[in-house]
N, C-alpha and C positions, 0 to 999 in steps of 0.2 A: 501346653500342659498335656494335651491328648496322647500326644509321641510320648512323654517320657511315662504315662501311664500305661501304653501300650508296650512300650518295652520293657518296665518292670514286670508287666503280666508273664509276657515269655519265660521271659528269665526264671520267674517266681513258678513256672509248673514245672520245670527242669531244676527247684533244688534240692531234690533230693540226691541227684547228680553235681550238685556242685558244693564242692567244702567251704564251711562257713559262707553260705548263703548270706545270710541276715547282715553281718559284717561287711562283706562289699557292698552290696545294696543300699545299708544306709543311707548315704548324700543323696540317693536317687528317692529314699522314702522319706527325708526329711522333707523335700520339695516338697511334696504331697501333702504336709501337715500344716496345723494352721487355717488361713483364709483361703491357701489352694486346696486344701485338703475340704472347703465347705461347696467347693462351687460344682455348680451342677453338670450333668454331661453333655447337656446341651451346650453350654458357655466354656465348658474347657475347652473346645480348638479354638477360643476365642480369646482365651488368656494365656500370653506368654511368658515363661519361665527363664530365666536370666541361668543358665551352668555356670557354678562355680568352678574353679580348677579340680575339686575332691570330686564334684559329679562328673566331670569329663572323667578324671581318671575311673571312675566305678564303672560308665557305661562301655570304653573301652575293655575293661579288666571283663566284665560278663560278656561282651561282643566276643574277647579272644576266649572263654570256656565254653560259651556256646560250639564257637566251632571247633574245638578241640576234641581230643579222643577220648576225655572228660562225658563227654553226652556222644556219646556215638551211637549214629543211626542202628539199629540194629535189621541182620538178615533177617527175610520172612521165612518163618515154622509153619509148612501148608498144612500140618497135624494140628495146628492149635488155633482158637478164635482170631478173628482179626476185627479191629477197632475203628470204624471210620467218624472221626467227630468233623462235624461239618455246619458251615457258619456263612453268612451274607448281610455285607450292611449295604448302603447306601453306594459306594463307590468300588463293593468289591466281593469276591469269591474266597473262601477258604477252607483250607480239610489236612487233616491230619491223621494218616494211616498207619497204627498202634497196635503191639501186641504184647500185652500184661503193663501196660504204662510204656514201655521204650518204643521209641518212635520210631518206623522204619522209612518214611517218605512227608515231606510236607512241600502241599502247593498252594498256589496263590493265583489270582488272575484281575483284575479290574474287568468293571462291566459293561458293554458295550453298549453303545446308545440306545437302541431297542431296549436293551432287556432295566436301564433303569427306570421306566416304566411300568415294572411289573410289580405288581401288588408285595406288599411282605412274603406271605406265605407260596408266592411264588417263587420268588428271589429263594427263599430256603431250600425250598424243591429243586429247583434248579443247581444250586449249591452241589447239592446231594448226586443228581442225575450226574453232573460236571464231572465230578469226584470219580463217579462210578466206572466213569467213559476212559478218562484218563489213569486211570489204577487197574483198567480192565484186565492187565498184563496180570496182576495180583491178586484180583477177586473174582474171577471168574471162573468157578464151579469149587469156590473152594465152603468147607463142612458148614460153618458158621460167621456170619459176618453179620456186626451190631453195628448200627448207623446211630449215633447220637448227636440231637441238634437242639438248641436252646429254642428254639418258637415251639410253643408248646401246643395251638392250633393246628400247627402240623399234622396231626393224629387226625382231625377231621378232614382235614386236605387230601389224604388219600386215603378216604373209607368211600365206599361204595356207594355213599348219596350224595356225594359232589358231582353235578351234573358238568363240569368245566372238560369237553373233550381235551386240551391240553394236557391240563395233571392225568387224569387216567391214561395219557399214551405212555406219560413220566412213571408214571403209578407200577402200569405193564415192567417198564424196563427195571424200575427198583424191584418187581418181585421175581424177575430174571434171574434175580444174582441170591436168589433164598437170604434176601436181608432181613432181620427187623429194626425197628425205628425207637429210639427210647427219646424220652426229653430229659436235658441235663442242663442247669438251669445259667444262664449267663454269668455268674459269680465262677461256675466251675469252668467254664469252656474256654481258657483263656487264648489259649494257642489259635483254635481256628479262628476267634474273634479277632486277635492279634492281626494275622495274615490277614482275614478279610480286610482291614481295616486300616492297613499299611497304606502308606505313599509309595507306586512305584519307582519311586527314584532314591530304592536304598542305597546307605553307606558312601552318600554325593555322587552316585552314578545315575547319569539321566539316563530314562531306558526307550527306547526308540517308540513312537506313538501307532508302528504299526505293530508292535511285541508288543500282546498286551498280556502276556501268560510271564510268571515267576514260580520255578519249581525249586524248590532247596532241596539238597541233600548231605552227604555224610562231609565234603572238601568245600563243593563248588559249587555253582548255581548252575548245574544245568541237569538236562530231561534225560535220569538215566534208564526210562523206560523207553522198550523198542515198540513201534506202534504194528499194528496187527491188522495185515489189509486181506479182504477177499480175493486180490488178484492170487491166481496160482503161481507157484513157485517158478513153472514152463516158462512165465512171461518176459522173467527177469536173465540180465546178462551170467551173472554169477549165482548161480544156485547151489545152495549149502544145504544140505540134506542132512541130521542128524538123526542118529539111532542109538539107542543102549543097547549095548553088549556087553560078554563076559570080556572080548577081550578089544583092543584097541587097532582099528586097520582105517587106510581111506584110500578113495579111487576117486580117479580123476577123466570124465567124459565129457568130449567136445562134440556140443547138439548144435545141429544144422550148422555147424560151422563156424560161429562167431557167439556162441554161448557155453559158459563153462558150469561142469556140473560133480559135486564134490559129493559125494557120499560118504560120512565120515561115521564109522561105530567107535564107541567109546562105551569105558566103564568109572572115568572119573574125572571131573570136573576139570581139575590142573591139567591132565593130559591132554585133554579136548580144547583149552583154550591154547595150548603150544600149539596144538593143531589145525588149529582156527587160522594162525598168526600165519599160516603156510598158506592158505586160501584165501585170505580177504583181499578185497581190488580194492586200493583206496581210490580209483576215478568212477566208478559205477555203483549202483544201487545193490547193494549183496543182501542176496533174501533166503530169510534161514525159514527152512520148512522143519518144523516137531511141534513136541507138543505142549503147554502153557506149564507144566512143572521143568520139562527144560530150560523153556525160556527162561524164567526166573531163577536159575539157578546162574546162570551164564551172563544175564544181559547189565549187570551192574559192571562186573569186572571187564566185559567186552566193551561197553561204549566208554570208560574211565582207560581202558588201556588205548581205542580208539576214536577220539573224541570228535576227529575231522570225517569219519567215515559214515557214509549212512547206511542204517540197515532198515530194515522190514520181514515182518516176521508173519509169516502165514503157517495154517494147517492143509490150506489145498494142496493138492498136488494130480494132473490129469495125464490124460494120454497122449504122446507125440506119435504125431503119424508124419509120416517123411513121405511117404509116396504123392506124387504130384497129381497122380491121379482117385486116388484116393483123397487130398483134400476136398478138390473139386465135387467129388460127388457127397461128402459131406455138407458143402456147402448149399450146393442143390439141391438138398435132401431138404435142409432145413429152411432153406428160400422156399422151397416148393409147398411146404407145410402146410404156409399161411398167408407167404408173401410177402413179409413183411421187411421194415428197413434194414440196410444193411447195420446199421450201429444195435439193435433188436439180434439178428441174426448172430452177429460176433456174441453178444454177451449169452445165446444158448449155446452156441456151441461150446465156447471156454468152460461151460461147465463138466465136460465131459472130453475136451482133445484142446490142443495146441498146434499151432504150425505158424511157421514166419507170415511177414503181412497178408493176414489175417483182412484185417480193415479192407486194403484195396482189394484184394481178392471177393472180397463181399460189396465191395463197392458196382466194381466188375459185373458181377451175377443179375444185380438189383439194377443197373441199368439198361442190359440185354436186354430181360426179361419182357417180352410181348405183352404178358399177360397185364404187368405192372401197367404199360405206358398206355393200355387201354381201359385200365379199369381204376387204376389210385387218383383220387385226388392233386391237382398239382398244389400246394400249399402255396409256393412263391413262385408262381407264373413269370414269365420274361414279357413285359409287356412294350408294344412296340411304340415310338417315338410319338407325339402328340404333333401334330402337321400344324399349319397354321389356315384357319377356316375364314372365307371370306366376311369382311364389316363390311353392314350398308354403309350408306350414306344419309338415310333420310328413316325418317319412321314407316313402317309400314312396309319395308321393300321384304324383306326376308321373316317367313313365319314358321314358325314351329308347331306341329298340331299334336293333338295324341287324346285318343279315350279314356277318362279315369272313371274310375268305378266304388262306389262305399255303398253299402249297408242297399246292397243289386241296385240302384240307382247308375245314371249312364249318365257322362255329361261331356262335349266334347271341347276340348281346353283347346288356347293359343296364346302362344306368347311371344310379342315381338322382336323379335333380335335386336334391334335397335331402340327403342325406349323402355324395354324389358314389361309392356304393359300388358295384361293379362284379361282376356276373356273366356269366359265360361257358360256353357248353352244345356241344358236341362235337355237330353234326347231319348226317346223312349227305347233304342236296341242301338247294338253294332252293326245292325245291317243297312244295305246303300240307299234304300231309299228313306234311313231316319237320319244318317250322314250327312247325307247330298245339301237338305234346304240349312242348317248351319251352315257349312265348309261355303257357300251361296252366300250366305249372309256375312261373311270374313269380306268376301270382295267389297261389297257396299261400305263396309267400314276401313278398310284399306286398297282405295281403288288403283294404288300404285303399285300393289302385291306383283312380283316376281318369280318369286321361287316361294314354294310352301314345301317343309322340310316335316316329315313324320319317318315311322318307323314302318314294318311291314304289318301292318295292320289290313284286312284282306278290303275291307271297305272302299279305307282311304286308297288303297293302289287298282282298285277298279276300273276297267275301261270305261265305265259311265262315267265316273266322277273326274278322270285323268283327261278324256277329251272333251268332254267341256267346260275344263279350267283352261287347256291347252289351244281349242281352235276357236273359244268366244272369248275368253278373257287373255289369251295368252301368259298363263301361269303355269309356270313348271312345277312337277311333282318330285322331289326329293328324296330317296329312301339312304335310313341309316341300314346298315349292314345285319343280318341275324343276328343275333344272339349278341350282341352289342349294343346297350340302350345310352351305353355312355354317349351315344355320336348323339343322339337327342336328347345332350342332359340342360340344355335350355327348358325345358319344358319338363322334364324328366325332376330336376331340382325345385321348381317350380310346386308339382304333386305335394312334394313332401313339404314347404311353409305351408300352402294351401291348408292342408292336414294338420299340423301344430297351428293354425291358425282359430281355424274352425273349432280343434278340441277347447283350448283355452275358450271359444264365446261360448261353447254349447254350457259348459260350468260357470261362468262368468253371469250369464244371459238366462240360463236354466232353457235354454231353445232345443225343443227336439224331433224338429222339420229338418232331417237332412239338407231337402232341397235349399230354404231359407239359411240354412249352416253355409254350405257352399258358397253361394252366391256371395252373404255376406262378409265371409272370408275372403271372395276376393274384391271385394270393395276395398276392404279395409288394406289387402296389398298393393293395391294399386295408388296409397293415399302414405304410402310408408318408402321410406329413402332407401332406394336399392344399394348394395355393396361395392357395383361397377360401377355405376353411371355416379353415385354421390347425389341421386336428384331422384323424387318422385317421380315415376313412371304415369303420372295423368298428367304432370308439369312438363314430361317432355312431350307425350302425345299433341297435348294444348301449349305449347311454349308461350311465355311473358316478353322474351326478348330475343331477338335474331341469333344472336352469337351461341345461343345453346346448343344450337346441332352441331356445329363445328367442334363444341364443346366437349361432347357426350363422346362424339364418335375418337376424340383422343383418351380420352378416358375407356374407353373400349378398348383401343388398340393395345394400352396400356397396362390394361389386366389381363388379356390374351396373352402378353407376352411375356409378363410375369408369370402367368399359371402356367405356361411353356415351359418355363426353365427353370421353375422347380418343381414339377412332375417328369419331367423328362430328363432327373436328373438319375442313374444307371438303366436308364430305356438304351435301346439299340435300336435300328434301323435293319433289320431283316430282308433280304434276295432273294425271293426264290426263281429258280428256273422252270422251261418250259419241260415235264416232265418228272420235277421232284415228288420223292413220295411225300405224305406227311400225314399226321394224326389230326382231326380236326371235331370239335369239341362237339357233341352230342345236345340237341334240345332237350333238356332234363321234361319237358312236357308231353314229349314221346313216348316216357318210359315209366317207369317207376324206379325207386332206389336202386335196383338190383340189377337195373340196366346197363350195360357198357357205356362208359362216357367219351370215349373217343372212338373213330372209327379211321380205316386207313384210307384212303383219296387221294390222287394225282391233282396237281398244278399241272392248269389251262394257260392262264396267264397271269403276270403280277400286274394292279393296278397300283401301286403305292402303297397307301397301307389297306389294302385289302388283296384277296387274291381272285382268281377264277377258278371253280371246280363245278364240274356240271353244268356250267349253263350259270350257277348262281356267284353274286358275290357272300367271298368269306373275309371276316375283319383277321389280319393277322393274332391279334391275341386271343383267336381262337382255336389257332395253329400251335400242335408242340412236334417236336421232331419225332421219326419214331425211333 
């Protein structure tokens, strides 16, 4: 019942355009009478209506005056009001753009997932903005234009104490166009309600699910409005340049070579479109540069006489500069400015000159550039290949150490690479003599320690503490690379449960003894099923059964090698020689913000994934080219 409701409405605002109205309609108004005529709007899509032969034949009979020359769209009068009525239900968009009652455009659209979400009185607004965007070719700068929408809330939706930043950006763009707003009440509004409210798959044509826009107009269903982009005219292969004149001439100029450029004056509509028909490339995009009353004077019978062609209609138009050296110093000009990206760069300059590849030319500049590669951020760093790092065999053989610090508290942390079991010691400073009797007390509790792996921490790599782990205990000292903490992110990972551990007991516990936070926290990790191992790290420490170490340590090998091969999935493996220059990544602890982040340095030698400069190692993903 809904359809044939909604298609009496159309029909029924267009009869004053149609002779004997009431007489065809009939079979279609009888439908309606009766036990259909009581039911509600809620349960009309829910009651179907059987057509009789008399209703088919009437719906066809108004289908063919509708599009007849019976109701013909009428051209737009830029001297007289124009009428935008506008409408949104549940499943769709709709507007209808009028002057004195004759229609000159109507569209349609269904709503996309996001926006059926949107409150009522947004869906209208939206309607509205839609409308505005896409008719922009029509309303925009003309005397008067009267928006009318049936939600009658609306009026408060964009007054100035709606706090909703959305509508007021919508709010901005409607008073853009010097609109006012009227409420007209759903009984009158039939047309845009109609459209809104339509099935896209008029007249048994399914319409494809990624079209989700339906425009009508005077024959056909298609967009006989040209869209209007900020690129300049320069950009485009075929450039149409139109002018009013007294009398009618055009020239034809070949820019940089493979661009054509039509200068056409005219004094009358028919002339200018024969004239048109001499210029247009139907393989490329032809961009007509004038001004929004040209447009609309031209762009119905242009895209109806060329329906396969595309056009694009702009007001830019800038400077070609042909000297090669002249772009150049353009470019540098505006690189130089700020420094900024090349894709930044092309879009100031286009505001003001043209020239062929443009992009790589600015791509060019911004790579050179010294100053770039020692001072920008690298956003997506190339990071080098994840190696594969030795598994113990047993608990205890390989340790991880490092300093953590909260609320000026010092404590020195370890965690063992093979059981993943974590200790934590309460130390009064970083300095070697509060270092020394922990890193001491690590031996006692793992007397088969090996290698103890930390970062450059000055303590931990002290000759006191380095030779006598080395000539009493014979334990070697480890160091990850500068300014790389990932290579100790055993320990490094570590810090941060620790942290979500503790904060969750200090609320939990109401505890607010740092020290007792700590420690606690790592009781409580140590009694919790690690991710690699699959097993509490005090159960492998203390194991129940013999087979676990063999157990643990394929379970190791296993998630090494998995985190290998999918972090290491577009890493490279970097070369350098003996001699390369390179950029290599600045202590931000050095400096302040304003500091250089890279500095330039020779390769000593390559160790694999680190390199040699100075005397020091550097981890290659500290490394960018200069």
């Amino acid at each position: 019942e809904r359809n044939v409701v909604l298609e009496e409405w159309l029909a029924s605002y267009y009869r004053c355009f149609i002779k004997d109205f009431a007489s065809l309609a009939k079979p279609l108004t009888d439908m309606l009478k009766g036990e259909n005529g009581k039911v509600s709007a809620t349960q009309s899509k829910k009651i179907k209506i059987q057509l009789a032969p008399e209703g088919i034949d009437a719906f066809n009979k108004l289908r063919e005056i509708l599009a007849s020359e019976d109701v013909t769209l009428a051209y737009p009068d830029f001297t007289k009001p124009f009428d935008l009525t506008t409408d949104a239900s549940s499943r769709g968009l709709g507007a209808v753009l009028s002057q004195e009652k004759k229609p000159i455009t109507m569209i349609s659209r269904t709503l996309r997932d996001r926006e059926e979400h949107l409150a009522t009185n947004e869906r209208e607004l939206l309607a509205i903005v839609w409308a505005l965007n896409t008719l922009r070719n029509y309303l925009y700068g003309v005397n008067q234009l009267n928006i009318y929408t049936d939600h009658q809330p609306l009026t408060f939706a964009v007054s100035d104490k709606n706090p909703n930043a959305k509508i007021k950006r919508w709010k901005s763009l409607i008073e853009s166009f010097n609109a006012k707003i009227f409420y007209k009440p759903g009984k009158e509004n039939h047309v845009a309600d109609a459209l809104s409210r339509q099935h896209m798959n008029m007249v048994g044509i399914e319409m494809e699910g990624s079209s989700d826009c339906a425009t009508m107009h005077s024959e056909e269903s298609l967009t006989y409005t040209i869209e209007t982009v900020d690129k300049p005219v320069n950009c485009y292969r075929n450039q149409i340049i139109l002018q009013e004149s007294e009398s009618q001439s055009k020239q034809t100029f070949i820019i940089f070579g493979s661009k054509s450029r039509h200068v056409i004056s005219f004094c009358d509509v028919e002339s200018l479109l024969k004239t048109l028909q001499e210029v247009i490339n139907d393989g490329v995009v032809n961009a007509i540069h004038c001004s929004l009353p040209v447009l609309a004077k031209i762009q119905h019978r242009l895209v109806e006489l060329h329906p396969n062609v595309t056009f694009r209609h702009t007001e830019k138009m800038v400077t070609d500069i042909f000297s090669e050296s002249d772009q150049q110093e353009i470019i540098f000009a505006e690189h130089n400015r700020a420094h900024r990206a090349a894709q930044e760069n092309v879009k100031q300059i286009l505001a003001d000159y043209f020239f062929p590849k443009m992009n790589k030319k600015a791509r060019e500049v911004v790579a050179n550039c010294r100053i770039c590669s020692k001072s920008k951020y690298i956003r997506h760093p190339k990071k080098h290949v994840i190696a594969a790092t030795p598994v113990p065999c047993n608990p205890g053989e390989i340790l991880h150490v490092d300093i953590f610090s909260t609320d000026q508290k010092y404590f020195l942390t370890c965690v063992d690479k093979f059981s993943k079991f974590a200790i934590v010691q309460k130390i009064a400073s970083r300095t070697i003599i509060d270092v020394k009797p922990p890193i001491l007390q690590l031996i006692n509790i793992f007397p088969n320690v090996k290698t103890i792996y930390c970062d450059n921490e000055k303590s931990l790599n002290s000759n006191a503490i380095k030779s006598t782990l080395l000539n009493y205990n014979n334990v070697e000292i480890a160091n990850a690379p500068p300014l790389h903490s990932t290579s100790n992110g055993q320990v490094e990972r570590f810090h941060s449960t620790l942290t979500e551990i503790a904060r969750c007991l200090k609320l939990e516990r109401n505890l607010d003894d740092t020290v007792d936070l700590i420690l606690l926290a790592t009781i409580e990790y140590n009694k919790t099923i690690h991710s690699t191992t699959h097993e509490k790290p005090i159960d492998i420490l203390h194991p129940s059964s013999a087979n676990i170490t063999e157990l643990v340590r394929n379970r190791i090998e296993k998630a090494q090698a998995s985190d290998r091969e999918y972090h290491n999935k577009g890493r490279q493996n970097v070369t350098y020689n003996v001699g390369d220059k390179v950029l290599v990544k600045v202590n931000r602890r050095l400096g302040n913000k304003l500091s250089t982040l890279f500095t330039e340095e020779v390769v000593e030698q390559d160790l694999g994934t680190t390199v040699l400069i100075k005397g020091r190692r550097v981890h290659k993903d500290n490394l960018r080219p200069p």
